[in-house]
N, C-alpha and C positions, 0 to 999 in steps of 0.2 A: 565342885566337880561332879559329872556324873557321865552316865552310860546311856549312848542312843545311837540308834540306826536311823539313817538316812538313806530311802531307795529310790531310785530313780531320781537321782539329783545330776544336774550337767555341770562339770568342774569348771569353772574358768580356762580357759585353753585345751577344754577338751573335745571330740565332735559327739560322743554320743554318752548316753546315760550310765550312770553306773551308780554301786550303792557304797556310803562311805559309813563306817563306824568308828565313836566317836568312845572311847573306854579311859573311863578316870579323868578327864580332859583332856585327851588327845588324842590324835586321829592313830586309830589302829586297825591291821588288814580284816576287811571286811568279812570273813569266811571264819573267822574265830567271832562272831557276835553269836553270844549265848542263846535258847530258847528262849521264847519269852520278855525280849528285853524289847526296852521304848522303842520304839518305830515311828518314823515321819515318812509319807510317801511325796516328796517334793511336783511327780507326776511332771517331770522333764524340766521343771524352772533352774536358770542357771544361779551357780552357789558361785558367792565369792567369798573369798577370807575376810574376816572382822574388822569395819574401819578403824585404823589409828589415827586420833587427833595427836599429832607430834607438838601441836604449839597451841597453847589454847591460855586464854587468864578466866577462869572460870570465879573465882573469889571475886571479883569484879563486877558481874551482872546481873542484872536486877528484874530476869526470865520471872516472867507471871507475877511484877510490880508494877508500880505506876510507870506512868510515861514521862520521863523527865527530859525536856526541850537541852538538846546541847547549847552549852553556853561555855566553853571552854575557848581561855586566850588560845591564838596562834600559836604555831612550832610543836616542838613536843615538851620542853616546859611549861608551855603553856597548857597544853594536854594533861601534863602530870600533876603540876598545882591544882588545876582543876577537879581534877578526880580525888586528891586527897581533901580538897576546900569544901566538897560536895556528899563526899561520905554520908556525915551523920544524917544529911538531908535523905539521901535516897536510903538510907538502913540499911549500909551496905559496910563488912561482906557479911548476906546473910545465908545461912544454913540450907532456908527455907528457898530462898531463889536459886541457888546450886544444885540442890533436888530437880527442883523443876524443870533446868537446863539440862541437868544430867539425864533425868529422863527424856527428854525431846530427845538429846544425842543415842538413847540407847534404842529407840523406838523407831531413830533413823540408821540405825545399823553400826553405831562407834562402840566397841567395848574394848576398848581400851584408850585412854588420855594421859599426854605428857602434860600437868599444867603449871603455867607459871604461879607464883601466889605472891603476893606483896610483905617484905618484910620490912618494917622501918621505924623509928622510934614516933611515929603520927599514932601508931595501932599497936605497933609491936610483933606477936605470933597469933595476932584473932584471926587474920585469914588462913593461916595452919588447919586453927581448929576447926573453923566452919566450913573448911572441903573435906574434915576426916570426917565431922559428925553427918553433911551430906552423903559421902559414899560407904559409909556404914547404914545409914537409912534404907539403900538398895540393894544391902545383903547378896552383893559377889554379884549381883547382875552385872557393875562397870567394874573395871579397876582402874588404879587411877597413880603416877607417879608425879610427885612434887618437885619444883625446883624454887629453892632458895634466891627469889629477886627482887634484887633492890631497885626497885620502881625509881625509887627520888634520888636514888645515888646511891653510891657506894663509899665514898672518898666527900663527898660535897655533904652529907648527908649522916653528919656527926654519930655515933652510936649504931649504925647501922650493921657494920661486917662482927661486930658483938651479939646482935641479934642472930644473926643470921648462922654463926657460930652457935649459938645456943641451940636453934631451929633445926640444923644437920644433925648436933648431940643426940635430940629427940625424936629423929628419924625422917627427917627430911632425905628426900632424897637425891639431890643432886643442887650444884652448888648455881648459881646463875651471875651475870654481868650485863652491863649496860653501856655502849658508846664508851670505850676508854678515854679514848680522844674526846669526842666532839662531845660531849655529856660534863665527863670527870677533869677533860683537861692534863691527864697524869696518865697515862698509857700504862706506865711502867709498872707504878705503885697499884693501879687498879687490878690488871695482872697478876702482880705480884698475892695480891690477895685473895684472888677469884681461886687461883689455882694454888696457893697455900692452904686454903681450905679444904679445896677437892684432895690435896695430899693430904692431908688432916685424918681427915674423913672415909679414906679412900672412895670418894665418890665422882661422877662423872660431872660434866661442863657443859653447860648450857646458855652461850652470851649471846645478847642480843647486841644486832651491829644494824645502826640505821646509815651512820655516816656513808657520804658519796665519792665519789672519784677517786683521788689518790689517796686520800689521806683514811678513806674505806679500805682500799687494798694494801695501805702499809698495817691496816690493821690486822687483818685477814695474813697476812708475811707475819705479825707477832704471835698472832692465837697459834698459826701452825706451829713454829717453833719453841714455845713452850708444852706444846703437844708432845714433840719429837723427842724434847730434850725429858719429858719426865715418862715417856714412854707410856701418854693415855690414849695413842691410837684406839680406834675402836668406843671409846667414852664422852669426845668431846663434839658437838651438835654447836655450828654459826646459825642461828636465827635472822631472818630476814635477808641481812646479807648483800641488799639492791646494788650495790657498788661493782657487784660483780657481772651482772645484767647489764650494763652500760659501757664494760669496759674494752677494748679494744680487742678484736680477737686473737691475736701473739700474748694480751696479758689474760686474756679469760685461761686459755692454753695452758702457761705456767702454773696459773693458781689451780686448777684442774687439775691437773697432774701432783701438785702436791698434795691436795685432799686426797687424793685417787693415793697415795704412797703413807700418809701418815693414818688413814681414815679418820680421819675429821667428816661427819656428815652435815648437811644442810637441812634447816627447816624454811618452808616457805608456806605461806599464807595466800598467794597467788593475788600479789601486788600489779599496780600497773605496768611496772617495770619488771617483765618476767625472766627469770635463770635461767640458763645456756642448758635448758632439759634435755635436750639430746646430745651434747656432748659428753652432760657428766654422766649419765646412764650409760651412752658407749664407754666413759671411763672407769665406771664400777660403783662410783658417789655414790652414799647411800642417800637420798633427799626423800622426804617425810614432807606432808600438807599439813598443815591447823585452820580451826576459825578463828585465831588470833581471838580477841574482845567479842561477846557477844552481846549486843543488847546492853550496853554498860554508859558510864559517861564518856568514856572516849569516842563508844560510836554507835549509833541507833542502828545499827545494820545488825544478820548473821541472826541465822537459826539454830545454828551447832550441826546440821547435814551435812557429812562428809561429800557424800555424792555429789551437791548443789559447790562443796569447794572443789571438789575435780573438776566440773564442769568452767568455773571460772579461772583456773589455772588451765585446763585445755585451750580455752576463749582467749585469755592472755598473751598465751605461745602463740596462738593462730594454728593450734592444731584444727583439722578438718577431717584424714582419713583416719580410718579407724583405728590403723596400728599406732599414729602419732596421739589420739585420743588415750588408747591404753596406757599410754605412759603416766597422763594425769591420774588414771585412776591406781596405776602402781604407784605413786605418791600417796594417796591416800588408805593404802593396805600396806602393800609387802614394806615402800620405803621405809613409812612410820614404823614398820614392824623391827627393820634393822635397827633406824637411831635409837628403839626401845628395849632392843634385845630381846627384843621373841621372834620366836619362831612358827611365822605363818605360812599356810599353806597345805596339800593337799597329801604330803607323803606320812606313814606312820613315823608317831614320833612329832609331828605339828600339833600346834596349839588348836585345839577344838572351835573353835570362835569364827563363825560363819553365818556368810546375812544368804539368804534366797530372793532371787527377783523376776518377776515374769518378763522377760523380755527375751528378746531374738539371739544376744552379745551382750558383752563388755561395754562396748562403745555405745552401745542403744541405752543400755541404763545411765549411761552417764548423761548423756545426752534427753534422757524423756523421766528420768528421774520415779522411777515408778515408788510407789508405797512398797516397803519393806514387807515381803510377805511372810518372813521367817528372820527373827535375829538369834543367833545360839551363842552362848558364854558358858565354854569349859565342858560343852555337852550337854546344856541345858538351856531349854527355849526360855527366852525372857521378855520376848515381843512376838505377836503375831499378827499381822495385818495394822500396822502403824498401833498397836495398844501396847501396854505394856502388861506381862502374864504375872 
């Protein structure tokens, strides 16, 4: 944490300059900033809030290793055997590759990541370790919250919800699931566990749901209602979710309105199949972007740029005008900031955590993606001009 003025910065949504102070790490009224204290003259560049990666598997990628040719079977078992078959080849999850993602992401403006990490009886709790010894390496420039996921299963995947168990004990932070259905084959029991954990624990719910059509939205009908019934409104994040992208709009409507009632929020990755983004914003959804996988065996794509993922989430929706563009990039600040539980933004009492970018708007940096010329965490500069300080 620390203490800095920022003069002559243009807020996101504001027309003219003003100067923002930034006290203990949070944004405090500008007219009490002390004699003497850090100074940045932004000199008119517009300030947004600090991107959130809300969905990212960062234990997984192999940023500033070799080049490994995918060769992963079909589906997503085939994706997942792959990636655990593949491991010891690529030296993977390393400490050292996590660093070097985690910096490109910081460098591109994310200070802060929800990520998922693998737990399962192949590795056990190594990927634990090797995102906490990564984000202690950069000493408060990111921070970084974990979620308990069973990559190979939950239920199929003997030993596993034991791990995983152990993992929250030792401060994991939040519990994860995978396809109840179409994965586990057992809705009930996988359920049953995901979120007997989270009561365990008192920790929040993070499932990934790939499954499609009906049997995607009777899923999306269970998550809610154990949401409801153990009263984690506000804690529990659908992942992916595409089932709801496709579905007919009387059922997008229904399930819309029940996210909107229980707050259940959404992560997305900004798939081919993109979410009903302006319905659930008109209905209050909190929805959060990731770069899902970077650079890993599931997929030679993704830089860890927040920006470059609004941009493909804007491209997705077939956003065009500006105001429908903004929405993309409020997935990858304010949304991520809900499903994370901070508080971004520009009034005192906000999380300090703001990127600078030379461009005209909102909608122009997303669209022309400029170099980060300021990234700040907590009130202290940690990037300036794409380097890191």
């Amino acid at each position: 944490m620390a203490d800095l003025l920022l003069r002559n910065a243009r807020p996101w949504g504001a027309d003219t300059t003003t100067d923002l102070y930034i006290r203990d790490g949070v944004v405090a009224p500008p007219d009490e900033a002390p004699e003497g204290v850090a100074t940045e003259d932004l000199g008119g560049k517009l300030l947004l809030p600090g991107f959130v990666d809300a969905h990212a598997h960062v234990d997984k990628t192999m940023w500033g290793g070799p080049w490994l040719p995918h060769t992963s079977g079909p589906g997503l078992m085939g994706k997942i055997m792959g990636g655990v078959e593949r491991r010891a080849e690529a030296g993977i999850p390393s400490a050292d590759y996590i660093t070097a993602l985690l910096t490109n992401m910081i460098v591109s403006g994310t200070t802060h990541v929800r990520s998922h990490v693998d737990i399962d009886p192949y590795q056990g709790l190594a990927a634990v370790a090797a995102v906490r010894e990564a984000v202690e390496r950069l000493d408060g420039r990111i921070t970084m919250e974990t979620v308990a996921f069973p990559q190979t299963g939950l239920l199929i995947s003997p030993g596993t919800a034991e791990l995983m168990d152990q993992g929250l004990a030792e401060g994991v932070d939040l519990v994860g699931g995978i396809d109840p259905a179409g994965l586990e084959n057992d809705p009930v029991r996988h359920l049953d566990t995901v979120f007997g954990l989270a009561e365990k624990h008192g920790v929040g719910v993070d499932i990934h749901l790939h499954d499609r059509g009906d049997m995607g939205i009777w899923q999306y009908k269970l998550i809610l209602e154990r949401t409801r019934a153990l009263g984690l409104g506000g804690k529990v994040t659908i992942s992916h979710g595409y089932c709801l992208g496709e579905a007919a709009p009387a059922v997008q409507d229904q399930i819309i309105a029940q996210l909107a009632e229980t707050g259940v929020g959404l992560a997305t990755v900004a798939p081919s199949i993109s979410l009903p983004l302006v319905k659930l914003r008109e209905a209050g959804v909190p929805v959060g972007a990731g770069n899902d996988g970077v650079r890993d065996l599931w997929s030679p794509y993704g830089t860890g740029d927040m920006l470059e993922r609004a941009l493909f989430l804007a491209q997705r929706a077939g956003f065009v005008r500006d105001e429908e563009i903004e929405i993309a990039l409020e997935a990858a600040t304010y949304g991520g900031a809900r499903l994370t539980g901070r508080s971004h933004g520009f009034a005192p009492g906000d999380t300090g955590d703001f990127v600078a970018v030379d461009t005209r708007n909102a909608a122009e940096a997303v669209c022309v993606r400029p170099v980060r010329s300021l990234v700040i965490k907590g009130g202290r500069i940690v990037a300036r001009e794409g380097e890191l300080v």
